[in-house]
Structures are given as C-alpha cells and as structure tokens.
DRENLO-514779 format. One record per residue (C-alpha): x, y, z; residue number from 1. Coordinates in nm, 3 decimals. Example, Ala and Ser with C-alpha at 12.3 -4.5 7.8 and 13.67 -1.06 7.14 Angstrom:
<sites>
[site [1.230 -0.450 0.780] 1] [site [1.367 -0.106 0.714] 2] 
</sites>
This chain:
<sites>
[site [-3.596 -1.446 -0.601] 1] [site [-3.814 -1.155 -0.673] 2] [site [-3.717 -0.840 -0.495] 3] [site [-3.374 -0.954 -0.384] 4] [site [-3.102 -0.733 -0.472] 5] [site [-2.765 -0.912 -0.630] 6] [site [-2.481 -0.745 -0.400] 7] [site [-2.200 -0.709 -0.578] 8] [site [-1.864 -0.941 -0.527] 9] [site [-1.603 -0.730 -0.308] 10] [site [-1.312 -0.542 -0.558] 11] [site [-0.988 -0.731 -0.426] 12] [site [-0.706 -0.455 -0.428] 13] [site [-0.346 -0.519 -0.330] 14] [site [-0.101 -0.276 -0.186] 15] [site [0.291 -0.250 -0.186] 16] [site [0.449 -0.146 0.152] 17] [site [0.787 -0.117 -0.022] 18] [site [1.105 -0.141 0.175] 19] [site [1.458 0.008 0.136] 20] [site [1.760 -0.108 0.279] 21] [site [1.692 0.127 0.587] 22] [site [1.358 -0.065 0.648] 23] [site [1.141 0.224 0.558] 24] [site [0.847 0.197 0.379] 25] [site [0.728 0.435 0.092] 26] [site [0.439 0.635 0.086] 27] [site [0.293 0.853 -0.181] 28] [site [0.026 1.154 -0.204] 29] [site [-0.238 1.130 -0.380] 30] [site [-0.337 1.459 -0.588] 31] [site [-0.585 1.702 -0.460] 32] [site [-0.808 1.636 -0.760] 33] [site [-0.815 1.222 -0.706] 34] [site [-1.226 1.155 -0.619] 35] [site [-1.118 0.908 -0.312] 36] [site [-0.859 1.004 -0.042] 37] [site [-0.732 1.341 -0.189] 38] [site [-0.412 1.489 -0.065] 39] [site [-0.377 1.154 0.163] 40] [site [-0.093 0.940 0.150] 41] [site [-0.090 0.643 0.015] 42] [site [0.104 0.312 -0.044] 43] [site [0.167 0.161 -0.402] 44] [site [-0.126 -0.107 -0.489] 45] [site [-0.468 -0.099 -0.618] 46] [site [-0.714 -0.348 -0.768] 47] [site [-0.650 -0.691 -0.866] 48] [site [-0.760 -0.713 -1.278] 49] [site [-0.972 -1.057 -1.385] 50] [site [-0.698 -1.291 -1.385] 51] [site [-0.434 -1.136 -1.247] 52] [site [-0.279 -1.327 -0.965] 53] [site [-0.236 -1.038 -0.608] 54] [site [0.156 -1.113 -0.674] 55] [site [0.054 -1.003 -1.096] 56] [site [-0.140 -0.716 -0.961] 57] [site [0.162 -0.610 -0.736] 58] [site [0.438 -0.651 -1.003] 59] [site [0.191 -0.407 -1.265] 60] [site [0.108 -0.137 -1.009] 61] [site [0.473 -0.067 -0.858] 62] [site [0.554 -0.026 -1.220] 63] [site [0.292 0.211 -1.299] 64] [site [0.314 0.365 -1.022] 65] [site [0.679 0.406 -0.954] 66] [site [0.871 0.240 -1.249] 67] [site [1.036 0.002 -0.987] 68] [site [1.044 -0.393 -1.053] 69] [site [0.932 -0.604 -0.790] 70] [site [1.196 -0.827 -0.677] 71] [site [1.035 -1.043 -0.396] 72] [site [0.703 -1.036 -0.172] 73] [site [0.853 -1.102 0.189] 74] [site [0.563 -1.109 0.394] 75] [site [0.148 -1.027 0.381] 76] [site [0.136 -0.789 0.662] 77] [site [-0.308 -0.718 0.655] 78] [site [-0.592 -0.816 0.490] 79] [site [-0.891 -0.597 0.597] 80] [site [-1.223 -0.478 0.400] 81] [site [-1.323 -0.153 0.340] 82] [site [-1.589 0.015 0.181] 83] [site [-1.558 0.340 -0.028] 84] [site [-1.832 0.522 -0.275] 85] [site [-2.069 0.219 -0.172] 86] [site [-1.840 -0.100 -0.307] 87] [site [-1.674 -0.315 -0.059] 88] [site [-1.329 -0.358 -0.113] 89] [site [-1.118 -0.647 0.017] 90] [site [-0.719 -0.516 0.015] 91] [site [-0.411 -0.732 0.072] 92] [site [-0.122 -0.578 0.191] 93] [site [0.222 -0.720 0.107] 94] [site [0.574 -0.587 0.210] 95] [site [0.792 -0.603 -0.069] 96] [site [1.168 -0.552 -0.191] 97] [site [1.220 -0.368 -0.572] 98] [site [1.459 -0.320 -0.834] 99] [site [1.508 -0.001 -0.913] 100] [site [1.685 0.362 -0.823] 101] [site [1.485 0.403 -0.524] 102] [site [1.593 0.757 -0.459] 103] [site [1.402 0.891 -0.805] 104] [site [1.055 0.689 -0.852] 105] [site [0.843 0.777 -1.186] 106] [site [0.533 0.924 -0.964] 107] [site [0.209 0.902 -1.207] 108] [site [0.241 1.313 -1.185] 109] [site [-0.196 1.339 -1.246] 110] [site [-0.239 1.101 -0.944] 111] [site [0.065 1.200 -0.692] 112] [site [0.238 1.460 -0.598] 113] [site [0.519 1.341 -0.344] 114] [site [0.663 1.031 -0.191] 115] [site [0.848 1.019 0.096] 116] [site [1.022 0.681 0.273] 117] [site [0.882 0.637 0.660] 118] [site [1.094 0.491 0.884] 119] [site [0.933 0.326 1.193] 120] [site [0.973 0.670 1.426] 121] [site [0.843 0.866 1.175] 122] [site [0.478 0.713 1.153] 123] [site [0.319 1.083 1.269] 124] [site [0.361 1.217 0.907] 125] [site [0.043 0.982 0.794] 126] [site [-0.170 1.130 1.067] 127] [site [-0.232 1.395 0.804] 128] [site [-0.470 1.092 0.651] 129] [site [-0.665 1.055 0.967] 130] [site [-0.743 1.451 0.939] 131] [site [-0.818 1.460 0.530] 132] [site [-1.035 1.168 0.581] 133] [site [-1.094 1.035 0.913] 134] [site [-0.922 0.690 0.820] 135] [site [-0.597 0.571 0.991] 136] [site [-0.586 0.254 0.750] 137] [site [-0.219 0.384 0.534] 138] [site [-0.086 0.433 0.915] 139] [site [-0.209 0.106 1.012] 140] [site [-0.089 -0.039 0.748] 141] [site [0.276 0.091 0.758] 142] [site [0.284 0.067 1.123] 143] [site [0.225 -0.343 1.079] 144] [site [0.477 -0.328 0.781] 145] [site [0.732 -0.200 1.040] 146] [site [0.648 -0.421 1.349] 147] [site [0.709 -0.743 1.101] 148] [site [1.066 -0.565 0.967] 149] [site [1.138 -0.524 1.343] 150] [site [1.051 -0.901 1.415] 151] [site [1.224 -0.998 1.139] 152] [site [1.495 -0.866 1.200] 153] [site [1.486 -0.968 1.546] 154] [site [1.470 -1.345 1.393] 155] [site [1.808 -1.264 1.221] 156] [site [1.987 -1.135 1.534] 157] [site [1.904 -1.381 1.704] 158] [site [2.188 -1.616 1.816] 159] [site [2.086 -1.988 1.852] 160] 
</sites>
C-alpha cells in the first residue's frame, strides 16, 4: 500500500519476580545513568532474543543479572503492554524459585546499584518508581507476585 507505514511487531520482554523462602520478591535499582527508568527499581527480566523460548529468556537474564540459576517457573502472575521511547513492548511476568546464595547476587554493577527482597508489607519502598517516573508497573507487578504466594499458600493450608 502506498503511504502506509509498517508498525513494528511489539518487543516481548519477560521478567523474574524471584522468591525466597520468606516469600519475598527481589527487586533491583537501576543506575542513574540507565536511558529508561533511572534510579527505579526493577525486577530481573528483559527481552525475549529470536528464538529464545520466555522460560530461555528467563533462565539467561537471572544469570546475567544476578548469577542465580533458575530452578522452576511457579506461576505467570501479568502480562500487560507498555510502550517506552516509541516501541510497544509486550512483558510477561513469571514468579520464579533459583539456585543460588540468595543473600549475595552478582548485580551487573553499570546497570544496578542495590537489590533489596520485598516482602508483601513492605510494597511502599517501590513507590519511589511512581515518583522517578510516574509508572506504578514494578509495584503492580510485585504486589500480584505476592497476592498469588498468599493464595498459594492458602491452597497448602488448606485442610480437605
């Protein structure tokens, strides 16, 4: 068609809402220098490579990204779009067990700075995100990480 403009296919991205055996979840900040989000926390993940499989694209970035193994994907908790520098991005969001010594991850020192394990009353730290950059999506995202862990585990306790 003459004229039309091709729009370009949306970048899937996966994230990582790690547990421990507490049931928090791990967060990360991203440097001040990083050109999207800076100084926000984060959660482990980013975007899916040509043919890599989301669960391939998991087990890579929690091992860049914190030198962890994954041992098992327990649950997708959201799947939302977003759109950042003009590219839609589809993200995946999967809560996840590791192997690893969870108290000393191997933070990619040029893209974060600190990590920090959020248990499900201490959600307020990420509203530092919604400040930096008016998005409540890593809060969102860990809240509905927690709410499954608390259903879950309500499915456990549960006496027949």
């Amino acid at each position: 068609m003459a004229g039309a403009t091709e729009v370009p296919e949306p970048r899937q991205v996966v994230g990582a809402l790690i547990r421990d055996p507490h049931d928090r979840i791990f967060v990360q900040r991203r440097s001040a220098d990083r050109r999207l989000f800076p100084e926000c926390w984060d959660v482990v993940g980013g975007a899916v490579e040509e043919g890599e499989s989301p669960q391939e694209a998991l087990r890579r970035e929690i091992a860049e990204e914190t030198g962890w193994r994954l041992r098992r994907v327990l649950a997708r908790v959201a799947h939302e779009e977003w759109t950042a520098d003009g590219l839609r991005h589809i993200e995946s969001d999967y809560v996840v067990e590791v192997d690893g010594d969870l108290s000393s991850p191997e933070l990619e020192r040029d893209k974060h700075t600190e990590f920090a394990w959020i248990a499900a009353d201490g959600l307020s730290l990420l509203d530092e995100n919604a400040q930096r950059s008016g998005s409540t999506f890593i809060k969102d995202v860990v809240t509905a990480a927690h709410s499954w862990l608390a259903d879950a585990a309500g499915k456990r306790n549960r006496t027949p």
